[in-house]
N, C-alpha and C positions, 0 to 999 in steps of 0.2 A: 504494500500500500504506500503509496506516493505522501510526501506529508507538505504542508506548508506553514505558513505564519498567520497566526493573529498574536498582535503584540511580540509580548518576551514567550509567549504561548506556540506549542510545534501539533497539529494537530493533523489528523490523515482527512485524503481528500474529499471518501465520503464521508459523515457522519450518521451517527441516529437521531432521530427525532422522536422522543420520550413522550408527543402526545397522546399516543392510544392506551398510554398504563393508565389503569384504575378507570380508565372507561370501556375500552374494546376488550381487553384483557386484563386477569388477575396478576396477584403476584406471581405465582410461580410461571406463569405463559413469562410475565415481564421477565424474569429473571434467566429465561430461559434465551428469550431474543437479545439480552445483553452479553449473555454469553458466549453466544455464535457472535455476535458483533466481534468481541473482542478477540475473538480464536481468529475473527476474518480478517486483522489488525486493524479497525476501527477503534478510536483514541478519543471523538468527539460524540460527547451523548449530550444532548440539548432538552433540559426538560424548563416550566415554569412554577409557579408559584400556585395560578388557575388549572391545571391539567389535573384531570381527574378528579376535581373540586380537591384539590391539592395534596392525592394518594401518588402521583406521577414519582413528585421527590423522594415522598418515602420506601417508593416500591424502587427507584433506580438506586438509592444509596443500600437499600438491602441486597441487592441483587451485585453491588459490588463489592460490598461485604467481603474482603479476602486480596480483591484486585484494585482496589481505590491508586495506586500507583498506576497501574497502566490506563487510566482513566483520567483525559480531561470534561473537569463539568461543568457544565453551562448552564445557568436558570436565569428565570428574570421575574421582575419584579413588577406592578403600578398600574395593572389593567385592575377591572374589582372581584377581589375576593369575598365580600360582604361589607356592609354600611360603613365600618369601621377600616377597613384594610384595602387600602386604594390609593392611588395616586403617587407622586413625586416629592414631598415635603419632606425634609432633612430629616425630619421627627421617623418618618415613618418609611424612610429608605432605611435604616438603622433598623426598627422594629421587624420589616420585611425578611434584613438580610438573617436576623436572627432568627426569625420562625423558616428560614428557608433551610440554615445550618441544622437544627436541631432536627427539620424533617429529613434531612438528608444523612443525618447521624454523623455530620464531618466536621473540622475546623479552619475549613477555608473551601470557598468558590471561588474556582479557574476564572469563569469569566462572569460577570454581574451584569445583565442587560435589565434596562429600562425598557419596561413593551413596547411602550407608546407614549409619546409626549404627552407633559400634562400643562396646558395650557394657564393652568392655575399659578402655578409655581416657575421664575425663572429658573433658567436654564442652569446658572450659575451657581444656585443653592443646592440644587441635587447635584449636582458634579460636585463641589466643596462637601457635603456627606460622604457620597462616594468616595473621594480621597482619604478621607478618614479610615474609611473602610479600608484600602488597598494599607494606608499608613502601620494599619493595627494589624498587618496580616491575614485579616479576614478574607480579603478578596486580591485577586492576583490581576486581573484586567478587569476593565469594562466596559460594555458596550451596547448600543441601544440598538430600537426595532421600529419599522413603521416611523422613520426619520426621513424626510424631504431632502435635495439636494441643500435647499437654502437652511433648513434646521438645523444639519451637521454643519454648514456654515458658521451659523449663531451659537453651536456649542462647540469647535474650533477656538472661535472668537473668546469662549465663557470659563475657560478652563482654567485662564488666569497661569499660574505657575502649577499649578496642581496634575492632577491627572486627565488625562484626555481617552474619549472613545476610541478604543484599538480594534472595536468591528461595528458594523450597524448589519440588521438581521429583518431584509424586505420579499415580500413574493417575489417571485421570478424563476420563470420556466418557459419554454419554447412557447408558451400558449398565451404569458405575461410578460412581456418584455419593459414594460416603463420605465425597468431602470435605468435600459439602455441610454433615456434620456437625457439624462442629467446625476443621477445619482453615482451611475459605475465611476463617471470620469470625475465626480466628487470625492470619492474614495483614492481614485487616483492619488489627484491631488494634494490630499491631505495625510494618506500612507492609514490609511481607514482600511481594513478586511471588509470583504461583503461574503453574508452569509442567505442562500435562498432557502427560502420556507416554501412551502407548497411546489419543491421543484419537478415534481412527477404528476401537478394537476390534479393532488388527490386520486390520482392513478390511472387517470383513464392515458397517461403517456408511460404504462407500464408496459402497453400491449396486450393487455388481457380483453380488452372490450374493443369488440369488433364497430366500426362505425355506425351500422345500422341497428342492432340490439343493446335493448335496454338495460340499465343498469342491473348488476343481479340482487337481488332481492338478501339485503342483511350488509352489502358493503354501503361504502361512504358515499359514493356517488347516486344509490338510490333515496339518499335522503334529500327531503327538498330543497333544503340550503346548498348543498354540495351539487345537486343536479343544474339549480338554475346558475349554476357560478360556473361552475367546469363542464357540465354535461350538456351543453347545447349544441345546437346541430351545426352551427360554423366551428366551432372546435373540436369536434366530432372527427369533421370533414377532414381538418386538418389533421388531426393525429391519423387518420386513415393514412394521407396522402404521406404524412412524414413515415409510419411505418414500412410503407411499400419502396418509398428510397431508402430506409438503412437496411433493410432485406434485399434488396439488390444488390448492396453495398457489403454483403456479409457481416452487418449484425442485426441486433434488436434493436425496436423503438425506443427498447429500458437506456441501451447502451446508449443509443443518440442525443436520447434526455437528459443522460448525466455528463455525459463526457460533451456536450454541444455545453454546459453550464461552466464546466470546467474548465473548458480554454479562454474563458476570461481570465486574463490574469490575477484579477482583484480577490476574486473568488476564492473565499479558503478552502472550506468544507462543503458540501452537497448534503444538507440532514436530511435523508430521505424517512421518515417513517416505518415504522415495520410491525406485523406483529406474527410473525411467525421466525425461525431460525432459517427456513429454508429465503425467506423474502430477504432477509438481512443479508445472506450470502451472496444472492441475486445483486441487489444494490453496490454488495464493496466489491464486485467482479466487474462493477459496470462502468467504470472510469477508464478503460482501455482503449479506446479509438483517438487518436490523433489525426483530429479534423485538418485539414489543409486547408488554405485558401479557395481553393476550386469548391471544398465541400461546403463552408462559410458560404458562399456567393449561392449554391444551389439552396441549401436550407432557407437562405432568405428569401429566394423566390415563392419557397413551399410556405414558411410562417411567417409572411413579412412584417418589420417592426410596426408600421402602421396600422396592419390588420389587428398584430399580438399585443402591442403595448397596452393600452388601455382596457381592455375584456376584462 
């Protein structure tokens, strides 16, 4: 497994994405697909604070229970967990980080992301907690999610002397591309990691679902939030079209989706989701294709930014 940088952080290129514990599966299913993760050298396991109504942390920190070394952990913080536990505020970045450690049974998080900006609070005050955090050893990077090109701007600008975002963590996948806009080349710039969420479309870019047949009855895409978001029939169309070029091409769709994410440079890790040992295997095999420029030019003809970005 290929690694790269967030931060003083070396993390492999896919990653897991820790949100199906304590909803789609138990603990031991979880403990199970962490396993294969790390037997498949996978390094980056991304969970939150809201995942699972907040069993995600507890079931990943148990399941690493033995292997916490070859484990970097990612969680975040400020979407709402109930009335009380929400948001950005110095007070309650602190609070957060502490009910995150103790669910997680550890004494320090790899990387501390902010979910989503809280408009409530400058920018400048949750980064000075945050620093506190990283100062105390609690936390080792940090990095935010659902951040703008111009946001990570504002907290570039906000970090003062202290600690700055070493990733921001946005959709993006052949079927999303908005970051392309502005965000990737913001990272650039500022030596920022990008991490994509939903980079498989919630799956219908896994290759299991044929373009014309419906979602199957029990996964993510049959639900109605997941169908009107990714299951519509221009995306559909396109994941058809994109599988039948990496199958001429001699691979999968799986492969095109991960390794087309992965030849951005910005890109650290690919956290694809999983919930079985066999899907995890699947994901850390799929970063093999070395797109070329010729292939670059044709994929964009099949998913162009204009069509992808915005969906």
């Amino acid at each position: 497994m290929n690694t790269r940088r967030i931060g003083s952080l070396e993390v492999s290129v896919v990653g897991l994405g820790c949100n199906n514990f304590g909803w789609v599966i138990d603990q031991d299913a979880s403990a199970r697909v962490v396993h294969a993760a790390l037997d498949a050298g996978i390094t980056l396991f991304d969970t939150a604070d809201i995942y699972g109504g907040t069993e995600s942390e507890v079931f990943l920190g148990r399941a690493l229970a033995g292997r916490r070394q070859q484990a970097i952990v990612a969680t975040k913080f400020g979407m709402r967990v109930d009335a009380e536990r929400q948001g950005a505020s110095p007070k309650y970045v602190r609070r957060a980080a502490e009910d995150s450690l103790r669910r997680l049974g550890m004494d320090r998080i790899d990387l501390y992301q902010l979910h989503q900006p809280d408009p409530a609070v400058p920018i400048a005050e949750t980064l000075g907690a945050l620093d506190e955090l990283v100062r105390e050893g609690k936390v080792r990077e940090i990095g935010c999610s659902n951040f703008s090109g111009t946001q990570l701007r504002e907290a570039a600008a906000g970090h003062g002397k202290g600690v700055a975002f070493a990733s921001v963590q946005n959709e993006f996948s052949l079927l999303h591309r908005e970051p392309e806009r502005e965000v990737l080349s913001e990272c650039a710039r500022l030596g920022v990691a990008f991490i994509p969420f939903f980079p498989l479309a919630s799956g219908l870019l896994t290759g299991k679902y044929q373009p014309r047949d419906p979602a199957p009855a029990g996964t993510r895409l049959a639900q109605d939030w997941a169908a009107g978001r990714f299951f519509t029939d221009d995306k559909r169309a396109i994941a058809g079209a994109l599988a039948t070029w990496a199958k001429a091409h001699g691979h999968s769709l799986l492969e095109l989706a991960v390794s087309w994410l992965a030849s951005h440079q910005v890109v650290a890790s690919v956290i694809a989701g999983a919930t079985s040992p066999e899907q995890v295997r699947l994901n850390a095999a799929a970063a093999v294709w070395r797109l070329s420029d010729a292939d670059l030019s044709e994929i964009d003809r099949i998913a162009p930014l204009k069509a992808a970005a915005s969906q």
